[in-house]
N, C-alpha and C positions, 0 to 999 in steps of 0.2 A: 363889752365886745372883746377886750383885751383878755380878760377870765377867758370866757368861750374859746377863745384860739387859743391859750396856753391850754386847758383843758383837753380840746383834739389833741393837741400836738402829743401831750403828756401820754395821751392813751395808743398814739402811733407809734410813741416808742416804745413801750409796754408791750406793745405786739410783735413789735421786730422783735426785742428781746427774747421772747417766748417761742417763738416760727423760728430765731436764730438758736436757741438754746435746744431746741426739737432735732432740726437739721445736724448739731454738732453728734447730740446723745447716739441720733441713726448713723454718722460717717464710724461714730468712736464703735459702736454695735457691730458694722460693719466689715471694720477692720480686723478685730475679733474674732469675725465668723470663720471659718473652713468648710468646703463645699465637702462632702461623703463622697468618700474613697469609688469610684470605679469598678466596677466587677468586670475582670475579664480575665479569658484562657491564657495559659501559658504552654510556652513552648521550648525544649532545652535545644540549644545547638549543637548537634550530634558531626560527628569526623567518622562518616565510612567510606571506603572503596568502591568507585566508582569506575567501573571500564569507561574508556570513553568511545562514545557511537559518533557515528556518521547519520543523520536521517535524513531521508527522502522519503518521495513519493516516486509511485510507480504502476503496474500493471502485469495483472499474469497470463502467461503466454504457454501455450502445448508445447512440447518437446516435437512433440510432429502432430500436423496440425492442417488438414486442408479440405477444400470443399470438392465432392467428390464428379465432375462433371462425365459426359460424355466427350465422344471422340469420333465416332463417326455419328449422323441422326439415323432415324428412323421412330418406330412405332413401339413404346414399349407393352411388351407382351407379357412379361411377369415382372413381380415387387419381392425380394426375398427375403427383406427385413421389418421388426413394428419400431416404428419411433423411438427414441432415446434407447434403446436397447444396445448391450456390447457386440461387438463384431471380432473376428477374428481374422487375421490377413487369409486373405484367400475366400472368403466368404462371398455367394453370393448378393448383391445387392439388388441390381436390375437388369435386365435382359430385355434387350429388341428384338423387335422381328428380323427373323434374319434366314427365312424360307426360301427367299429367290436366292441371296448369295448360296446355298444351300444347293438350288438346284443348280446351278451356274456351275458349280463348285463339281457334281458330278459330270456333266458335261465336260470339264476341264480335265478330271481325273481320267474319263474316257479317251480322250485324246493324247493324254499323256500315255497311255498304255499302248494306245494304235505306236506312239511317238518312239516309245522303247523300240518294239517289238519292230518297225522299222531298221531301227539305228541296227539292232543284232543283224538284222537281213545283211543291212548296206556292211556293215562290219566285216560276217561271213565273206561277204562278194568280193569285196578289195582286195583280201588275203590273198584270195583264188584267181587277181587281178582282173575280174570280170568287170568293174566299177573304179571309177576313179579315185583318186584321193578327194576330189572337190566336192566329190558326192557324198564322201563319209563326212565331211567336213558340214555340209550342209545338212546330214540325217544328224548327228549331233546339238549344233547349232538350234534344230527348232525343238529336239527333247529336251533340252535346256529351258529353251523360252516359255515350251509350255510348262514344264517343273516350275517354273519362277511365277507362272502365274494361279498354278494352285496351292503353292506358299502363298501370294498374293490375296487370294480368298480365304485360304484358311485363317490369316490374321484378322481379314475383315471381321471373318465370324466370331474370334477369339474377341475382337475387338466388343461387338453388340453383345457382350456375355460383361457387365462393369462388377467385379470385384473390390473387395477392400484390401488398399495395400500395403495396412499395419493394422494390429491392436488396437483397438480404439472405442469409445462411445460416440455411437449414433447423434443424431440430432432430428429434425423433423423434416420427411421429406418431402420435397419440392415438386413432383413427376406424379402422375396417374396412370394406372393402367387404359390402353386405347391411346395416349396421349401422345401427339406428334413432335418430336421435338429433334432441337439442331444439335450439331456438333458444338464443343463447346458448354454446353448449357447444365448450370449446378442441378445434381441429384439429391444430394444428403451433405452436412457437415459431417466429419469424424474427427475425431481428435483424442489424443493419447490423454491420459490423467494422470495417470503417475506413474514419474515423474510428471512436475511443472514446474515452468521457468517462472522468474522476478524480477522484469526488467525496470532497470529506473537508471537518472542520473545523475550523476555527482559532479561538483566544481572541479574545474580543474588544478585547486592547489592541492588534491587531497589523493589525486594520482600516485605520489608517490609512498602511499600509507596502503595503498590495494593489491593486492595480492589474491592467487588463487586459496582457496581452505580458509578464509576468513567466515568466522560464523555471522550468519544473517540471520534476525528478528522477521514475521513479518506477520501485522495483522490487517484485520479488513471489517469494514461495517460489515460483511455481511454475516461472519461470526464472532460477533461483540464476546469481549472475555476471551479470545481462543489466540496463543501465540504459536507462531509454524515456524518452528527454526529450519536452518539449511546452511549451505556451502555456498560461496562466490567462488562459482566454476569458471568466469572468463569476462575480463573487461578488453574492451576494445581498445581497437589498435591506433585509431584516430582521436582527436577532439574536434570536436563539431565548432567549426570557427565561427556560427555563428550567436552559438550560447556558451562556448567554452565549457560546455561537458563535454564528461566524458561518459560513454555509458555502458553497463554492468550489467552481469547478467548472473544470477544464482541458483541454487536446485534446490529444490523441497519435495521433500518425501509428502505422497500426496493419496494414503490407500483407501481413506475412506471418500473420496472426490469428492469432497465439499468446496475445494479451489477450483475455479472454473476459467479457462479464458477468457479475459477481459476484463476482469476484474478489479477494480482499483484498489490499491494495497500498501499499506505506509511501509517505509523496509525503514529499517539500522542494522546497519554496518559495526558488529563488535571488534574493535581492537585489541591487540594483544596487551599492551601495557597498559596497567593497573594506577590508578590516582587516588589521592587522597582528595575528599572534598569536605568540606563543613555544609552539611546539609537543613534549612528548618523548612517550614509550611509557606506553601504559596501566599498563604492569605494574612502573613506577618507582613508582609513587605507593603510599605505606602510608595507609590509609585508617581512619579512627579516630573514635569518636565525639568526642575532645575536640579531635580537627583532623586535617587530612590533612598529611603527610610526605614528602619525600625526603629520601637521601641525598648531598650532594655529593660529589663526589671530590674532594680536593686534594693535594700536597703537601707534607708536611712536614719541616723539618729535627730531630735529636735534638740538644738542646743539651749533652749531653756528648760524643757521637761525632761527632756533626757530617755523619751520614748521613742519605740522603733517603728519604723513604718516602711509600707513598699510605696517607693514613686517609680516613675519611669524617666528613660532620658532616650532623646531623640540621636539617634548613630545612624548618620549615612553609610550606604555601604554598596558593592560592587555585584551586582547580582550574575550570576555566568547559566549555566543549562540548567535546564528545568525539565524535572522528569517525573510524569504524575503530579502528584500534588506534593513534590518537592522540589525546591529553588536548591539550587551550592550560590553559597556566596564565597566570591574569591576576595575579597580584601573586606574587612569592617568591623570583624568579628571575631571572636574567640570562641573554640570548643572547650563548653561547658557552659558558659552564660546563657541565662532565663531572657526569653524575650516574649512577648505579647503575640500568641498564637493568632485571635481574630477581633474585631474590631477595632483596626486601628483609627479609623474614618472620624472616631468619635473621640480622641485622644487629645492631649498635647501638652507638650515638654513639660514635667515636673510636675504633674499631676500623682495623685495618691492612689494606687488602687489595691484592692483586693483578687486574689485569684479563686478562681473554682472550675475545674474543670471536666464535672460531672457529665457537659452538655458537651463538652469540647469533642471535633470531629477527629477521625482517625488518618492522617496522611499517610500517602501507599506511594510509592510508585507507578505501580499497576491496575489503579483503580477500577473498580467493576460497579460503578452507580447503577441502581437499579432506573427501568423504565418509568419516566412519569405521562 
C-alpha cells in the first residue's frame, strides 16, 4: 500500500513539474513577444492665419418687403399680373369695380361746375353790390365742398386701381376675378431681391468688436457649397434684456435670387485682426470628459537593439475653434510635430505604429461632402 501512494504521489509531482515547466516556457515566450506596429494616418501640425469669426445663426429678410392688401373692398374686376413674375412700381396688379364711384363721381363733377359757375354769378353781383357779402361767402363755401368731394371720389377710384409700390418679385395670388373681398385683405406678396438683408444675433460682449463694413460670410442649406459674402450695414441700438443680444443686420448682393425671405442662414462675422493658430484635423483629437487628447508620433531608439521605431505618446491638449474639418489648438502643441490623423479610438500610449496615408482624408475648411 505504502509503494502504491509513494507511486501516485511520485507521478503528481512529475506533472506539476511538467504543467509548471510549460506555464514558465509560455510567461518567458510571452514576455518576448511584441504585438505588430499599428497602421495609421498622420497628420503635421500646421501654424496659419486665421481671421477670427463671430458665428451665428440667423434668417434672410427683403430690403422692402410687404404683402400687398387692399384698402377700400369691393368686387375685383381685372388681375394684371401671372404669379411669381417681376413687377415694377407703378404696375398694375388688381382693380375693382369701381362703376358706381364712377358714376357718382360725374354727378359730383356736374355740380361742381353748376357750383363754379354760380360762385362767378354771386362774385360779379357783390362787386356791383347787388348781393351780399354773406352770399359770396356762401357761393364759395359750397364750391369748395363740392370740389372736396370729387377729390373724395376721385381717390376712391385711384384707390380700387392696387398698384405695386416698388421693384419687386411677385408671389402667388390670393384674390379671383368676380371675387368679393374687404378692405384690408392680402392680394400678392412682393418683395425686393436684391439687395437682401441677414438678420441674426450676437452676445452681448461682442458689441464692442461690430462695427458697420465688417465683411459677412453667409451660407444656407438651401445652396450647399455656395458662400454670399456682404457688409454689416447696422446693428442696433438696444440689447434685448432678455437674451442679451444684440442684433445685426447685413447686405448681400443678391442678382441671381436664389436668397429668398425667410430663409435660415448661418452668418460669420470677419474681423479685421489677423491670428496665428496651430491648426490639425478634427478626427486626431480624443475627446474625454477628463480632457481632450492626441497622439504624437515620434521616434524611438530600443536600447538593446539599438533599432528605430515610431511609437506614439499621449499629449493633452487645449482645443479652441473648429472650422470645417479643422480644430486650432491653443495650448499642447508645437508647429511641426506629426500626430495620428485618424483612428485614435484604437490607440494607446506607447504603442508602435506604422504610417500610411494613401487612404488618409483630405481636411478643408470648406468642405463640400458629397450627397449620400
Amino acid at each position: 500500500m505504502w509503494i502504491a501512494i509513494a507511486a501516485v504521489a511520485g507521478l503528481a509531482i512529475f506533472l506539476i513539474l511538467i504543467k509548471g515547466l510549460q506555464i514558465f516556457t509560455m510567461i518567458s515566450a510571452g514576455k518576448k513577444m511584441t504585438p505588430p506596429p499599428e497602421t495609421v494616418t498622420s497628420a503635421i501640425v500646421k501654424e496659419e492665419d486665421w481671421a477670427p469669426m463671430l458665428s451665428a445663426v440667423g434668417s434672410v429678410s427683403a430690403v422692402q418687403g410687404a404683402v400687398v392688401s387692399t384698402e377700400l373692398g369691393g368686387m375685383v374686376s381685372e388681375i394684371g399680373f401671372q404669379n411669381g413674375t417681376l413687377a415694377k412700381k407703378g404696375d398694375l396688379l388688381v382693380k375693382l369695380d369701381a362703376s358706381q364711384e364712377e358714376a357718382l363721381l360725374r354727378s359730383a363733377e356736374a355740380e361742381v361746375e353748376l357750383a363754379r359757375t354760380d360762385l362767378e354769378r354771386t362774385r360779379d353781383l357783390a362787386s356791383k353790390k347787388v348781393v351780399s357779402n354773406s352770399d359770396l361767402d356762401a357761393a364759395q363755401s359750397k364750391f369748395r365742398r363740392l370740389t372736396a368731394v370729387v377729390d373724395q371720389m376721385q381717390s376712391n377710384i385711384r384707390k380700387k386701381a392696387i398698384v405695386a409700390p416698388f421693384d419687386g418679385q411677385l408671389g402667388i395670388r390670393q384674390v379671383n376675378i368676380g371675387q368679393m373681398i374687404n378692405s384690408g385683405q392680402p392680394v400678392v406678396a412682393l418683395q425686393s431681391l436684391d439687395p437682401v438683408f441677414a438678420d441674426f444675433a450676437l452676445p452681448q460682449q461682442y458689441f464692442s468688436k461690430l462695427s458697420q463694413g465688417l465683411e459677412i460670410r453667409v451660407t444656407t442649406d438651401a445652396m450647399p457649397g455656395r458662400v454670399f459674402t456682404g457688409k454689416l450695414t447696422a446693428v442696433n441700438s438696444m440689447v434685448d434684456a432678455a437674451t442679451r443680444n444684440v442684433m445685426v443686420q447685413a447686405t448681400l448682393e443678391n442678382p441671381d435670387h436664389v436668397l429668398r425671405p425667410g430663409m435660415f442662414a448661418k452668418v460669420e462675422v470677419v474681423l479685421p485682426e489677423k491670428q496665428r493658430a496651430l491648426v490639425i484635423p478634427g478626427s486626431a483629437i480624443s475627446y474625454a470628459p477628463f480632457g481632450d487628447s492626441v497622439f504624437v508620433i515620434e521616434k524611438t531608439k530600443d536600447p538593446k537593439t539599438g533599432k528605430e521605431s515610431q511609437t506614439i505618446r499621449a499629449q493633452f491638449v487645449r482645443v479652441g475653434e473648429a472650422r470645417g474639418d479643422l480644430v486650432s489648438i491653443t495650448n499642447g502643441l508645437k508647429a511641426g510635430e506629426t500626430v495620428v490623423g485618424t483612428g485614435v479610438f484604437k490607440l494607446r500610449n506607447g504603442m508602435a505604429v506604422t504610417i500610411n496615408n494613401d487612404l488618409a482624408p483630405n481636411p478643408q475648411v470648406n468642405p463640400t461632402p458629397a450627397d449620400s
